[in-house]
MARVOTI-467925 format. One record per atom (N, C-alpha, C): residue number from 1; residue in three letters; chain; atom name; x, y, z. Coordinates in steps of 0.05 Angstrom, whole numbers. Example, Ala and Ser with C-alpha at 12.3 -4.5 7.8 and 13.67 -1.06 7.14 Angstrom:
REM residues 2
<1, "ALA", "A", "N", <264, -114, 156>>
<1, "ALA", "A", "CA", <246, -90, 156>>
<1, "ALA", "A", "C", <264, -66, 156>>
<2, "SER", "A", "N", <257, -45, 142>>
<2, "SER", "A", "CA", <273, -21, 143>>
<2, "SER", "A", "C", <258, 1, 157>>
***
This chain:
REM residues 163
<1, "UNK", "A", "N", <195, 155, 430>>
<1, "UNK", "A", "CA", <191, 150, 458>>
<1, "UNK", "A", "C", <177, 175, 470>>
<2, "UNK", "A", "N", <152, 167, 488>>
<2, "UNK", "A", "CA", <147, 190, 495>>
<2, "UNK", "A", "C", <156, 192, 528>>
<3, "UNK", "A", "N", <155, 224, 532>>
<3, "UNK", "A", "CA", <156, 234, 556>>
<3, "UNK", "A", "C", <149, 227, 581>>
<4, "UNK", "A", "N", <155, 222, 606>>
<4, "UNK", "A", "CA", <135, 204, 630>>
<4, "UNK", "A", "C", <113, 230, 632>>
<5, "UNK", "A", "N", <102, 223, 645>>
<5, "UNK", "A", "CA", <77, 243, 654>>
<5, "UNK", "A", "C", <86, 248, 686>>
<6, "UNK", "A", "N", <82, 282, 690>>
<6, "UNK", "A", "CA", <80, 285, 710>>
<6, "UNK", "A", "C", <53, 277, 725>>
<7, "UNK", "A", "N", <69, 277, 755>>
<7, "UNK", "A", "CA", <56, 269, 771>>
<7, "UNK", "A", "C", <29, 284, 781>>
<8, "UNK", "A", "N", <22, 304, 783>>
<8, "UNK", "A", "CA", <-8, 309, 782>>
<8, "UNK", "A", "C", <-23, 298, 756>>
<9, "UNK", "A", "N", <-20, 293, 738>>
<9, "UNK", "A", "CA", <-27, 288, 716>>
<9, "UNK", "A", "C", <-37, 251, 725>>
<10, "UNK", "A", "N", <-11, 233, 727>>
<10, "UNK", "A", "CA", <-12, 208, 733>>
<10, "UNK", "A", "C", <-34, 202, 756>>
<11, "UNK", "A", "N", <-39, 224, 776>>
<11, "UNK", "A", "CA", <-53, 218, 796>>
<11, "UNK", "A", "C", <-84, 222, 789>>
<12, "UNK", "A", "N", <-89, 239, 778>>
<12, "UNK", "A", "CA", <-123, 242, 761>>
<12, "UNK", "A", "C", <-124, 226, 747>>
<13, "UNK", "A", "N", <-105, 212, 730>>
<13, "UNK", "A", "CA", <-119, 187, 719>>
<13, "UNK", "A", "C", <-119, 160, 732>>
<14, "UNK", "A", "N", <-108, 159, 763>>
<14, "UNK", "A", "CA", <-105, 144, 777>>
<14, "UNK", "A", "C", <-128, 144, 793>>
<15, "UNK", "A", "N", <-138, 160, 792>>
<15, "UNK", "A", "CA", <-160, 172, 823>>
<15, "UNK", "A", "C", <-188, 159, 813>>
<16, "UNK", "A", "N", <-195, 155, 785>>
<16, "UNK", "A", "CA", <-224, 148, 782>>
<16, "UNK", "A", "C", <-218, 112, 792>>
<17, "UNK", "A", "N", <-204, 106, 792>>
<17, "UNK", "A", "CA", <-196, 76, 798>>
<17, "UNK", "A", "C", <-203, 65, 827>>
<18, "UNK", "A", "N", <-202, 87, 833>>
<18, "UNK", "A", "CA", <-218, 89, 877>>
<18, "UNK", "A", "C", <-242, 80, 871>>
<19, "UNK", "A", "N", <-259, 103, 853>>
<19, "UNK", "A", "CA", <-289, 104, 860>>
<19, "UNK", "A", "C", <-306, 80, 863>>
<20, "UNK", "A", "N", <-304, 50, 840>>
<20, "UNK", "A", "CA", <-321, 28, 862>>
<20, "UNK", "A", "C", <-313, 24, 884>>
<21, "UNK", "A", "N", <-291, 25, 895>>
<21, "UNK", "A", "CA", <-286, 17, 916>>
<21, "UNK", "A", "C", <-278, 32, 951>>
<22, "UNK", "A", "N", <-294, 62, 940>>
<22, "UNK", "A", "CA", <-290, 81, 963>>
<22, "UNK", "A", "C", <-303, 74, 993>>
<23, "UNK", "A", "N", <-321, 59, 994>>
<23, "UNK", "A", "CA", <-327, 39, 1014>>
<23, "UNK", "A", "C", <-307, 37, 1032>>
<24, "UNK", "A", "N", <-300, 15, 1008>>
<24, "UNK", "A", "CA", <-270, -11, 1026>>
<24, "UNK", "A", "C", <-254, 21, 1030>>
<25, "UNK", "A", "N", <-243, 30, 1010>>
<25, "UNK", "A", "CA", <-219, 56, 1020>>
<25, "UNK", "A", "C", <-229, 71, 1044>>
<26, "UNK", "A", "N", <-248, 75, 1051>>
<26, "UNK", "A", "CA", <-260, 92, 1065>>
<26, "UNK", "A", "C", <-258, 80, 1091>>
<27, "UNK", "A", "N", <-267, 52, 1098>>
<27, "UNK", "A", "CA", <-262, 35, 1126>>
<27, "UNK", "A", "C", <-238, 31, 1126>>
<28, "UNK", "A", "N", <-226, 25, 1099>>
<28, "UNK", "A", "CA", <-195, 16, 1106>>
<28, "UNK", "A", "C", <-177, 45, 1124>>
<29, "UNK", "A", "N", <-177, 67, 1113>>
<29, "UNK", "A", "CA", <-171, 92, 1122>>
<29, "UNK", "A", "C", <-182, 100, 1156>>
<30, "UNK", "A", "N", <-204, 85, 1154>>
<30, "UNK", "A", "CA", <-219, 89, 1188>>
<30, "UNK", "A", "C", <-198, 74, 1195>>
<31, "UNK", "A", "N", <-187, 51, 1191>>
<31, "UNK", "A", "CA", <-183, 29, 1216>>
<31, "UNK", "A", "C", <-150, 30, 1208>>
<32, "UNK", "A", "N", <-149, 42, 1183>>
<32, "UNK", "A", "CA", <-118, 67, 1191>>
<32, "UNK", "A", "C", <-109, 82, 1216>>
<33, "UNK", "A", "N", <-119, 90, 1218>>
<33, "UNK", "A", "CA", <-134, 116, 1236>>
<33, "UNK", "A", "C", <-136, 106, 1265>>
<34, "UNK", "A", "N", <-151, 92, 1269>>
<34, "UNK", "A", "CA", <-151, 66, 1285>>
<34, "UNK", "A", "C", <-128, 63, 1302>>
<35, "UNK", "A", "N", <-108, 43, 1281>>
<35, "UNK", "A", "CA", <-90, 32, 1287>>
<35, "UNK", "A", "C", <-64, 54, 1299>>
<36, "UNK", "A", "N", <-63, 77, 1286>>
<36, "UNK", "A", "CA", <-44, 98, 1294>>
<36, "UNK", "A", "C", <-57, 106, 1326>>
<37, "UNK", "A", "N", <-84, 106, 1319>>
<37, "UNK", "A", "CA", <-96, 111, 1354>>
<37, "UNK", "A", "C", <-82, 95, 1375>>
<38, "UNK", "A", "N", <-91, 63, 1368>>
<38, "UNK", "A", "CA", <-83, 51, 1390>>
<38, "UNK", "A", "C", <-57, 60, 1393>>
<39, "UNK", "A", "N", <-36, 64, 1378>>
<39, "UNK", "A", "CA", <-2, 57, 1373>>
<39, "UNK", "A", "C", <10, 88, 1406>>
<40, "UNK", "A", "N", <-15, 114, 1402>>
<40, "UNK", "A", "CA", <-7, 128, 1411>>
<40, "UNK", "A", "C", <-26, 126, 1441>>
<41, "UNK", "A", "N", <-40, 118, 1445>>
<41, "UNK", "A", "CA", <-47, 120, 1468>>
<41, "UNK", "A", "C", <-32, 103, 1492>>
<42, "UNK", "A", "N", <-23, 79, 1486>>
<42, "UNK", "A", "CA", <4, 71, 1503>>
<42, "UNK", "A", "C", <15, 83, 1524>>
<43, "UNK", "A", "N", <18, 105, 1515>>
<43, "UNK", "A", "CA", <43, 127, 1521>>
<43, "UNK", "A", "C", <28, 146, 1546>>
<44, "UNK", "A", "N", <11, 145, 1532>>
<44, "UNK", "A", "CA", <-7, 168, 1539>>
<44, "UNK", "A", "C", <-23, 145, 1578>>
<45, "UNK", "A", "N", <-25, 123, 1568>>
<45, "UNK", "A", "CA", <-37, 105, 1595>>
<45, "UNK", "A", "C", <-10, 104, 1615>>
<46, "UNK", "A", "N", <13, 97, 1598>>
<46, "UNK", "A", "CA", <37, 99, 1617>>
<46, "UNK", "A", "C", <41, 138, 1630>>
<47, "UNK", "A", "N", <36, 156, 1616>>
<47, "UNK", "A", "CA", <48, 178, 1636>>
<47, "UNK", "A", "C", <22, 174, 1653>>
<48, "UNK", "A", "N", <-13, 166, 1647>>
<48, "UNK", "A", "CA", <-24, 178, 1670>>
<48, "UNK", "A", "C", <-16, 153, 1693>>
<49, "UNK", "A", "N", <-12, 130, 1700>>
<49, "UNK", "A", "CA", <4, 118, 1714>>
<49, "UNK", "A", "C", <18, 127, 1726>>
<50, "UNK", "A", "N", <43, 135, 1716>>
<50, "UNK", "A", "CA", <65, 151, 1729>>
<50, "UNK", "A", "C", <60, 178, 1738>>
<51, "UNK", "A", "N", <47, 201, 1727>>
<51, "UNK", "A", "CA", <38, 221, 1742>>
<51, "UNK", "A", "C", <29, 214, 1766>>
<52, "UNK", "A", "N", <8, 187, 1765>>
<52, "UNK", "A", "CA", <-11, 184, 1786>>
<52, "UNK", "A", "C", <7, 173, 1812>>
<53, "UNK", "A", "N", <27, 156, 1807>>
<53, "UNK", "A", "CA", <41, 144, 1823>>
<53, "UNK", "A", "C", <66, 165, 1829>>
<54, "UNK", "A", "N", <72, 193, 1805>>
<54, "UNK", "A", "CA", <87, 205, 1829>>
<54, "UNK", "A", "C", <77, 220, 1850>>
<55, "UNK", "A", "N", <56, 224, 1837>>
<55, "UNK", "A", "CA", <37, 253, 1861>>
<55, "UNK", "A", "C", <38, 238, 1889>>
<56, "UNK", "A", "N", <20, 224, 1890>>
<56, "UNK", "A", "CA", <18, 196, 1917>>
<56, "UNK", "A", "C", <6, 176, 1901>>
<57, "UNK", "A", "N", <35, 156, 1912>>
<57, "UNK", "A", "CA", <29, 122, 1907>>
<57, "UNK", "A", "C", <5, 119, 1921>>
<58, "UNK", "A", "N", <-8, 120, 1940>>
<58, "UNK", "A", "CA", <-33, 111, 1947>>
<58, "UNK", "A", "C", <-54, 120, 1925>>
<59, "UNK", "A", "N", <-63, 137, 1912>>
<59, "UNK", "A", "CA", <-74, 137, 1896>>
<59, "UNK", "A", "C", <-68, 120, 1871>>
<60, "UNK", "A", "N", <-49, 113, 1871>>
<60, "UNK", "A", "CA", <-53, 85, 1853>>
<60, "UNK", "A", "C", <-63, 64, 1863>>
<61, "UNK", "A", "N", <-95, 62, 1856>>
<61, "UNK", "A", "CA", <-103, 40, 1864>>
<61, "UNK", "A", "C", <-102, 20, 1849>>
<62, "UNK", "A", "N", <-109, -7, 1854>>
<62, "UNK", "A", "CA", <-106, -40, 1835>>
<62, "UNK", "A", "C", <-128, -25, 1810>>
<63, "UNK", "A", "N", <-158, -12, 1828>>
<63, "UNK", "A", "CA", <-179, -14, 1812>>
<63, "UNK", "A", "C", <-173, 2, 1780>>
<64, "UNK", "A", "N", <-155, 25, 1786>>
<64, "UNK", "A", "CA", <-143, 51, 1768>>
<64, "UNK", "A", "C", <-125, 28, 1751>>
<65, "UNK", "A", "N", <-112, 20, 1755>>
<65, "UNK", "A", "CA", <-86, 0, 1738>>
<65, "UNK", "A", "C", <-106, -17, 1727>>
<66, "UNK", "A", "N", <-125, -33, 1732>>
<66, "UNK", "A", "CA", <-143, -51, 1722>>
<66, "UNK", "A", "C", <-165, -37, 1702>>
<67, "UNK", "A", "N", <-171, -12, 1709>>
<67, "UNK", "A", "CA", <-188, 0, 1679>>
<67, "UNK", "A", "C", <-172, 6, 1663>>
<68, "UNK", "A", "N", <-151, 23, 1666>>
<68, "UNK", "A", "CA", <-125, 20, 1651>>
<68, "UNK", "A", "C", <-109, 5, 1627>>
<69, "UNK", "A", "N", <-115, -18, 1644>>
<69, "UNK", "A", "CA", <-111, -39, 1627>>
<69, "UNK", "A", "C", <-130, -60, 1616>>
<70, "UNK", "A", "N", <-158, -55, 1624>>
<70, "UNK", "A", "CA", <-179, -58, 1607>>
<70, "UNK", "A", "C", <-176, -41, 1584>>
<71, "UNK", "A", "N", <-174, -21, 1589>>
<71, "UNK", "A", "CA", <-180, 3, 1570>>
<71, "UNK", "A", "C", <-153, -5, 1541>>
<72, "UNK", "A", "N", <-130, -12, 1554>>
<72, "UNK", "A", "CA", <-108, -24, 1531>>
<72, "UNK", "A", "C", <-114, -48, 1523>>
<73, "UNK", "A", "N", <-125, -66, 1541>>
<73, "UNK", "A", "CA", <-121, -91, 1513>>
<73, "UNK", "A", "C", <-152, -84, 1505>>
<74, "UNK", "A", "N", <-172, -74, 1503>>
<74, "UNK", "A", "CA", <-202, -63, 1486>>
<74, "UNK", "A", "C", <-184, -56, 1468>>
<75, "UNK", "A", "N", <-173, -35, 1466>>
<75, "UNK", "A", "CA", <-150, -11, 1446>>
<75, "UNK", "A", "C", <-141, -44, 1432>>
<76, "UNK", "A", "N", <-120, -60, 1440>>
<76, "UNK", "A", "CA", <-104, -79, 1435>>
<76, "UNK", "A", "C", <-128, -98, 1415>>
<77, "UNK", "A", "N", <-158, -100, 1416>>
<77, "UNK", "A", "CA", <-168, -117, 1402>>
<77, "UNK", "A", "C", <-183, -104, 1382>>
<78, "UNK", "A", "N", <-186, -78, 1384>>
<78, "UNK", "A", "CA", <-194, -61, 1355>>
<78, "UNK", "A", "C", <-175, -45, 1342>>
<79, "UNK", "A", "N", <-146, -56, 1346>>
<79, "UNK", "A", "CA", <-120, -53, 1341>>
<79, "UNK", "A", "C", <-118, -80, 1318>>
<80, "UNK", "A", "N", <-122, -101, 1332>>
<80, "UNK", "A", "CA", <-124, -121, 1310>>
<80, "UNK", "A", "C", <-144, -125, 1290>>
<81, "UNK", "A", "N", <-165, -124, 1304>>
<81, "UNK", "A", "CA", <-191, -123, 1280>>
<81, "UNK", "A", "C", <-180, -104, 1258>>
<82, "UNK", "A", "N", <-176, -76, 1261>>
<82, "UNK", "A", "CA", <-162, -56, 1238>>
<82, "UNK", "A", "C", <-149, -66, 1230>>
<83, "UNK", "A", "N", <-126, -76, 1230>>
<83, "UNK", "A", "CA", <-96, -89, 1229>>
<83, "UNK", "A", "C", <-106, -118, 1198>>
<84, "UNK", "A", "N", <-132, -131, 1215>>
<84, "UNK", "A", "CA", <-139, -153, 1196>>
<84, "UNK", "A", "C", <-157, -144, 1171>>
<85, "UNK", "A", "N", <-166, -119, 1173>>
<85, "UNK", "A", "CA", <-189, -104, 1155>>
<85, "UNK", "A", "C", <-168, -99, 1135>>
<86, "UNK", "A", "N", <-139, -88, 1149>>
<86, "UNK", "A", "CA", <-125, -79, 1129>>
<86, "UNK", "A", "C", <-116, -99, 1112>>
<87, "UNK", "A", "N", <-110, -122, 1118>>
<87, "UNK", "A", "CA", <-91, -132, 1111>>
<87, "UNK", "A", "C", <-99, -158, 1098>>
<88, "UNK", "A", "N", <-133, -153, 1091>>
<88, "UNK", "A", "CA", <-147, -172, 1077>>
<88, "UNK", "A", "C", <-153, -152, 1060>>
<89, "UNK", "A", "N", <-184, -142, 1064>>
<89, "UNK", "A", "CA", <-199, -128, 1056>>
<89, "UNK", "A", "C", <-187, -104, 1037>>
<90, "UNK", "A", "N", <-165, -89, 1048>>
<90, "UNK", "A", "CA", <-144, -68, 1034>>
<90, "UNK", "A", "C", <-134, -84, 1012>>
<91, "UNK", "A", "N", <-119, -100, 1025>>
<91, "UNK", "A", "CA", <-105, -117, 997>>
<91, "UNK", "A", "C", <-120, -129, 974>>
<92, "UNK", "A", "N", <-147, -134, 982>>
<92, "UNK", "A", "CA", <-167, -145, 955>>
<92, "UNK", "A", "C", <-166, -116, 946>>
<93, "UNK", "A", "N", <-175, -98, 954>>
<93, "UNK", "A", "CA", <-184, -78, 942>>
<93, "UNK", "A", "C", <-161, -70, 917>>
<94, "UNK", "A", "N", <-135, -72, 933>>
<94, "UNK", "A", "CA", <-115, -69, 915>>
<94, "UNK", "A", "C", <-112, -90, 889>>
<95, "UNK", "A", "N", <-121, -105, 893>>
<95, "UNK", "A", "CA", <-120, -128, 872>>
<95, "UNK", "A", "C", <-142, -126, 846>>
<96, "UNK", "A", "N", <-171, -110, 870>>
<96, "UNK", "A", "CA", <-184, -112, 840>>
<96, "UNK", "A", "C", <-174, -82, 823>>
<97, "UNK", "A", "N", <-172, -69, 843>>
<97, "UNK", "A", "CA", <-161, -41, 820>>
<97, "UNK", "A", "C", <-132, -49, 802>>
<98, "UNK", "A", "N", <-121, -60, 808>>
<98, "UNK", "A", "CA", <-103, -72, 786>>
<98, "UNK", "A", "C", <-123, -94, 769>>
<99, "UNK", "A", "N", <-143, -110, 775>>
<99, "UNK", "A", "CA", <-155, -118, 749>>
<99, "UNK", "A", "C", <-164, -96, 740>>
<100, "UNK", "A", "N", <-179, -84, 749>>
<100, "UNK", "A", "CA", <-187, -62, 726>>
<100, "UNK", "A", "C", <-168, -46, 710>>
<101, "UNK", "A", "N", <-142, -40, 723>>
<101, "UNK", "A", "CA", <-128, -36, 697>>
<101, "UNK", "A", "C", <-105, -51, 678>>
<102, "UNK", "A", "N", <-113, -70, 692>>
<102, "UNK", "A", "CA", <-106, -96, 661>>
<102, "UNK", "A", "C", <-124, -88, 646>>
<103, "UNK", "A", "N", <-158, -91, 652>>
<103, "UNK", "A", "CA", <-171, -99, 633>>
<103, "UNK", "A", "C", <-172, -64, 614>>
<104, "UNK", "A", "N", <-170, -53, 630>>
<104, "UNK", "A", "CA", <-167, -24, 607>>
<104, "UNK", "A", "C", <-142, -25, 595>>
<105, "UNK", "A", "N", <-116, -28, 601>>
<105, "UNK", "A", "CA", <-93, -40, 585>>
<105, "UNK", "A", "C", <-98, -60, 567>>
<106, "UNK", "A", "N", <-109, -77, 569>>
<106, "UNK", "A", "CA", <-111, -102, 548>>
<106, "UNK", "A", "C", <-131, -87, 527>>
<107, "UNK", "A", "N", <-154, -68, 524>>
<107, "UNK", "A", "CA", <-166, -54, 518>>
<107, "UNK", "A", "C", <-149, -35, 505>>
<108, "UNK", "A", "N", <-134, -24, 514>>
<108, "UNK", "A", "CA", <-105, -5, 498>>
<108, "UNK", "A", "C", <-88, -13, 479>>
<109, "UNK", "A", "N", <-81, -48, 487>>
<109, "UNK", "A", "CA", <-62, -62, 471>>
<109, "UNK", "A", "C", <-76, -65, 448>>
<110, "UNK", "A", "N", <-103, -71, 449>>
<110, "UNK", "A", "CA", <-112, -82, 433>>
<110, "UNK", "A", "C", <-130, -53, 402>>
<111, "UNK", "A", "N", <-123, -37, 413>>
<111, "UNK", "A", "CA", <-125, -13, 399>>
<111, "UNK", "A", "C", <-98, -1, 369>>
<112, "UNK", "A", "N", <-78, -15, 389>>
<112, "UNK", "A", "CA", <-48, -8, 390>>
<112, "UNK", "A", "C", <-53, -17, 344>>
<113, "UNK", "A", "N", <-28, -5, 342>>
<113, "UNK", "A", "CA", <-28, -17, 312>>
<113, "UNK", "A", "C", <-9, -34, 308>>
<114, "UNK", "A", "N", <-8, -57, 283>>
<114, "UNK", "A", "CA", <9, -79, 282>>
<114, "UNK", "A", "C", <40, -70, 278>>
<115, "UNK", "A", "N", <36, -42, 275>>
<115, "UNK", "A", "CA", <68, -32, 273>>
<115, "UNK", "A", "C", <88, -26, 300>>
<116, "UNK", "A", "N", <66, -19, 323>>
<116, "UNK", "A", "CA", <73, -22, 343>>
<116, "UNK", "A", "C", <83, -47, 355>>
<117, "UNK", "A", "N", <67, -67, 343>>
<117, "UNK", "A", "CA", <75, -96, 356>>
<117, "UNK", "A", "C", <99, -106, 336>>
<118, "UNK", "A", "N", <101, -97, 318>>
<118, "UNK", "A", "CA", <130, -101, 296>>
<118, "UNK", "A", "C", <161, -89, 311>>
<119, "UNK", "A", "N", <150, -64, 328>>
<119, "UNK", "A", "CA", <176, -56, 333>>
<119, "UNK", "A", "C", <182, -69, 370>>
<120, "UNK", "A", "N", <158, -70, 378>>
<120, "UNK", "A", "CA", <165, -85, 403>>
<120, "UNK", "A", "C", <161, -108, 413>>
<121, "UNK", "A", "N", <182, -124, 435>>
<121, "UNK", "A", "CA", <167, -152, 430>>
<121, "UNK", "A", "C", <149, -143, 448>>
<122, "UNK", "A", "N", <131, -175, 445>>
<122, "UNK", "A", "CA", <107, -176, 457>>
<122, "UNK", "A", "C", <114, -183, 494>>
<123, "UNK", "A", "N", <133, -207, 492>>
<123, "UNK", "A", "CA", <149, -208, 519>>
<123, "UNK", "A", "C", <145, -174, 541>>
<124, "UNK", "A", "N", <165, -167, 524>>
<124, "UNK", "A", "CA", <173, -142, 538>>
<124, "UNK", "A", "C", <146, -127, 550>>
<125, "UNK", "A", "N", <129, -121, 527>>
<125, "UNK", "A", "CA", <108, -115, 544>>
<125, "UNK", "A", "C", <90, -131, 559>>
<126, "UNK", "A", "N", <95, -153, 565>>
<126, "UNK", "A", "CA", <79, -176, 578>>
<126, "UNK", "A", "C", <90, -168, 604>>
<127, "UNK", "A", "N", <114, -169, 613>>
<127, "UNK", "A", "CA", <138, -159, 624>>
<127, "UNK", "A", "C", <131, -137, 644>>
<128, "UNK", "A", "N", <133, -112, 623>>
<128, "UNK", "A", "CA", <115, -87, 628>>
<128, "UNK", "A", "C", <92, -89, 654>>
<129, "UNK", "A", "N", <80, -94, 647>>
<129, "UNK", "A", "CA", <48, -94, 652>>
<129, "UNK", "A", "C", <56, -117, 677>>
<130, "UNK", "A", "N", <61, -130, 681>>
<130, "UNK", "A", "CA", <59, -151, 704>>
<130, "UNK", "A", "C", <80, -139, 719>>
<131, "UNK", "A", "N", <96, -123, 721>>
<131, "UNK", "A", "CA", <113, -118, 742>>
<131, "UNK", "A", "C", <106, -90, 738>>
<132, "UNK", "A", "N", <94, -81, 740>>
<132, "UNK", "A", "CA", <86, -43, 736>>
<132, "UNK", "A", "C", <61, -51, 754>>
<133, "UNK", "A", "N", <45, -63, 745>>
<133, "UNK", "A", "CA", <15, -66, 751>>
<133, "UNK", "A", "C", <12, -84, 787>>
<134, "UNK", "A", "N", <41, -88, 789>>
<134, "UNK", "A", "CA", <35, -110, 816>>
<134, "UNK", "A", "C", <55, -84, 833>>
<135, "UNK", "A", "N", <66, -61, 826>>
<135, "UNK", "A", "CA", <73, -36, 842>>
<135, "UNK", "A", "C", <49, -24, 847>>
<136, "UNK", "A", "N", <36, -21, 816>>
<136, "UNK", "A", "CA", <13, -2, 823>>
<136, "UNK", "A", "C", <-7, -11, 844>>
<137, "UNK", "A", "N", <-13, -49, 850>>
<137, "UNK", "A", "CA", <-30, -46, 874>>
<137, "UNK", "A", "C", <-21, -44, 900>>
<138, "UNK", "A", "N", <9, -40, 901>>
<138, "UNK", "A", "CA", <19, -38, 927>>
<138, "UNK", "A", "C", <13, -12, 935>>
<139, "UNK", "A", "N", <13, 8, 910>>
<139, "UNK", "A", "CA", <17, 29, 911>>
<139, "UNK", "A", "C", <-21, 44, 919>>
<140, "UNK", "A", "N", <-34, 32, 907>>
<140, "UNK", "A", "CA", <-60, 37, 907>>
<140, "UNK", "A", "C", <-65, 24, 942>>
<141, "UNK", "A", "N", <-64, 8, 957>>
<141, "UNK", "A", "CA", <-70, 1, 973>>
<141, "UNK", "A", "C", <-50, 19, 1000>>
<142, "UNK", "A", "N", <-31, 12, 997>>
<142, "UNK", "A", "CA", <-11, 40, 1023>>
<142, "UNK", "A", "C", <-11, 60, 1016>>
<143, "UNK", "A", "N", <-12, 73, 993>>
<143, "UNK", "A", "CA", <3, 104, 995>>
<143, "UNK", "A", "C", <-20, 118, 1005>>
<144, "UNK", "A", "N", <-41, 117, 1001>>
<144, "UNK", "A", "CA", <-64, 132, 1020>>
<144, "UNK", "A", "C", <-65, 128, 1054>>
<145, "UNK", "A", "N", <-66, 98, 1056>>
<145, "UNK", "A", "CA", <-61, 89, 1095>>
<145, "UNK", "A", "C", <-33, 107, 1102>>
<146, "UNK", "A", "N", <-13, 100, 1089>>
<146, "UNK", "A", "CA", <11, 108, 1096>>
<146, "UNK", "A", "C", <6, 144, 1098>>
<147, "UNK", "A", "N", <-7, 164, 1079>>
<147, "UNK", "A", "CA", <-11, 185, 1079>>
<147, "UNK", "A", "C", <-17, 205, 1103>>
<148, "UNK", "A", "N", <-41, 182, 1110>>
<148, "UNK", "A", "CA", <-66, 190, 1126>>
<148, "UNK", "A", "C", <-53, 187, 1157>>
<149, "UNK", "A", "N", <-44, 160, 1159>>
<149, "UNK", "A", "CA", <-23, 155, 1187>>
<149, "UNK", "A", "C", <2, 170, 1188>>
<150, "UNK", "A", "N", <14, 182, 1175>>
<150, "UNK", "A", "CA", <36, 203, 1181>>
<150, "UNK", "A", "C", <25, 226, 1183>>
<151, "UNK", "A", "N", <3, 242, 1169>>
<151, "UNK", "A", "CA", <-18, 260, 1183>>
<151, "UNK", "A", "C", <-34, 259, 1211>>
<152, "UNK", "A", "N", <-36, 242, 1210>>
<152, "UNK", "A", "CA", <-52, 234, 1239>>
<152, "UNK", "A", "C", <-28, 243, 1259>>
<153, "UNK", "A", "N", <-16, 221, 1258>>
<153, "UNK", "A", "CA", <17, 215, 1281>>
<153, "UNK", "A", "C", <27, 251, 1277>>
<154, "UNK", "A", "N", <28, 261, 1263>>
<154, "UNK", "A", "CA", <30, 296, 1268>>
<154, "UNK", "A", "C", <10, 310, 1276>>
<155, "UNK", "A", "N", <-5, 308, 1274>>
<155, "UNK", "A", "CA", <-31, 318, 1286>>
<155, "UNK", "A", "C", <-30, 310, 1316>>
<156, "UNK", "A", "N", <-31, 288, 1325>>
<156, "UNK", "A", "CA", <-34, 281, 1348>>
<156, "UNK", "A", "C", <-11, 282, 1365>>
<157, "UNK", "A", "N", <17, 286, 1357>>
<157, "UNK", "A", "CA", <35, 290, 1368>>
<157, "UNK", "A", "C", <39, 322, 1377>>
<158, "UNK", "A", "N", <29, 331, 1356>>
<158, "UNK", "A", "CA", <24, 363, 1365>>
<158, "UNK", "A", "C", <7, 375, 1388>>
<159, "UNK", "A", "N", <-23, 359, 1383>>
<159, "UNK", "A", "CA", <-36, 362, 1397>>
<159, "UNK", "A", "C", <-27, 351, 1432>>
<160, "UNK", "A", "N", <-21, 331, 1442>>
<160, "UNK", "A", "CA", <-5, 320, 1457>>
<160, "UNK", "A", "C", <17, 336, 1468>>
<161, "UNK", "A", "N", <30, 345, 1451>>
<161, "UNK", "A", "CA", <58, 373, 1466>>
<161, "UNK", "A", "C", <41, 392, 1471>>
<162, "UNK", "A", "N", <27, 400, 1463>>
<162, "UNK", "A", "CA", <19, 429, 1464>>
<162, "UNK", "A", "C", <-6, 429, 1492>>
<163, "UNK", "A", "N", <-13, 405, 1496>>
<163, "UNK", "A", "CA", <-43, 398, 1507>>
<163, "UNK", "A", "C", <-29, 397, 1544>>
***
């Protein structure tokens, strides 16, 4: 039995598996990015509202509340567009990078020697490979969005207190 591989190790041989598809990763990560935007500006339309309405309510005009809220549902429909980029387009992406490593696995199996397939069943690794390989595209498709949006959401929360 061998050893697992550490994780810097696992991730360089994970990383060439991006490169056809740095494109799609690349918009998918924009409309990442995106989506954390819209999530925080909310906040940000509600205090100038309320600043505006404590200083003097008369300066809250209809016209100020109405760009306002142009300005949120615009946010609200390139909130979804991202949202559907991700959740098509990300997820193929994730699907073909798990074919490609079937097809280099099946490429491995088939290297493998008949003594290997003597001592293990074939099941088991059928097994293997179909429930490893359907983590790895969950894993290939969020753990970068997921990365990038908890960087962001600190970044901008910082910037925001401090601003």
């Amino acid at each position: 039995m061998t050893a697992p591989m550490k994780t810097p190790k696992l991730v360089k041989r994970f990383i060439p598996y991006y490169r056809p598809y740095r494109r799609i990763l690349t918009f998918d990560l924009i409309c990442a990015v995106l989506t954390t935007l819209c999530e925080i500006v909310l906040p940000l339309i509600v205090r100038a509202v309320t600043d505006r309405a404590i200083g003097s309510l008369s300066a809250l005009t209809a016209s100020y509340v109405m760009k306002l809220g142009g300005l949120y549902i615009a946010l609200r429909l390139v909130d979804a567009f991202a949202n559907y980029y991700m959740s098509s387009i990300g997820h193929a992406m994730g699907t073909h990078i798990e074919t490609d490593m079937r097809n280099d696995l099946f490429a491995h199996l088939q290297q493998l020697s008949f003594s290997f397939y003597t001592q293990t069943k074939v099941g088991q690794i059928m097994a293997r490979i179909t429930s490893d390989l359907f983590e790895v595209t969950e894993f290939a498709h969020h753990c970068p969005e997921e990365f990038l949006i908890a960087l962001f959401k600190i970044a901008a929360a910082f910037t925001i207190l401090f601003g």
